[in-house]
C-alpha positions as CSV (number, residue, x, y, z in Angstrom):
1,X,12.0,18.9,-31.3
2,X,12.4,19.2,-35.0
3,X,14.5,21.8,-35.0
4,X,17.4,19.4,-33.3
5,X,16.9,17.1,-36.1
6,X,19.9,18.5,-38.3
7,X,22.2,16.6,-40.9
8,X,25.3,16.6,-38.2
9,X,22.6,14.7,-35.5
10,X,22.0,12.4,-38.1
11,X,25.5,12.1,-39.1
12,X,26.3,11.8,-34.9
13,X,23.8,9.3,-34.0
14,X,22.0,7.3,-36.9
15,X,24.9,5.1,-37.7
16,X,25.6,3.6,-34.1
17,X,21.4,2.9,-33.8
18,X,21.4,1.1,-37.1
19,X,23.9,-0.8,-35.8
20,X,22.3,-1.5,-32.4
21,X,20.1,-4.6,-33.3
22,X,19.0,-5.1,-29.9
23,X,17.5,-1.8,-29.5
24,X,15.9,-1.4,-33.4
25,X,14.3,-4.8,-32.0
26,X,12.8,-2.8,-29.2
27,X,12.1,0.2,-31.0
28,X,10.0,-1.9,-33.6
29,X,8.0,-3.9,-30.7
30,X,7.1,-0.2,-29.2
31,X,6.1,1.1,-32.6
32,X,3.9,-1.8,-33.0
33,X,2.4,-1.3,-29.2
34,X,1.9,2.4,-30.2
35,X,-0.3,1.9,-33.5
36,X,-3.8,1.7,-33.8
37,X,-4.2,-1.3,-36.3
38,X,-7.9,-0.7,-37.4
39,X,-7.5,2.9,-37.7
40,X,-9.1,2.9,-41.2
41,X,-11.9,1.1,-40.1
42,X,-12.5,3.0,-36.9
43,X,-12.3,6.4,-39.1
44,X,-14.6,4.8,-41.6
45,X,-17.5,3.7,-39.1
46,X,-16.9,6.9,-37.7
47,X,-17.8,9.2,-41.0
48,X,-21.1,6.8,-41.8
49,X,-22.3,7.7,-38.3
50,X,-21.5,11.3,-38.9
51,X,-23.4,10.9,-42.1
52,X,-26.2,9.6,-41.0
């Protein structure tokens, strides 16, 4: 939750992830696997139709 988010979390956990290249590797590959890469154009198509 955002409220767990604080500066001493940060302080706690962010450096040893950064450090972690294995896992920012995997982290990125899920991020990618998560998006939607034609979101725009979806969104787009989807207000002409709307439109019409």
């Amino acid at each position: 939750a955002d409220k767990d988010l604080t500066p001493a979390w940060v302080h706690d956990h962010v450096p040893g992830m950064l450090a972690d290249h294995e896992m920012l590797a995997e982290l990125g590959r899920k991020a990618w696997e998560y998006g939607i890469r034609d979101a725009a154009r979806i969104m787009a198509r989807r207000v002409l139709q709307l439109a019409q």
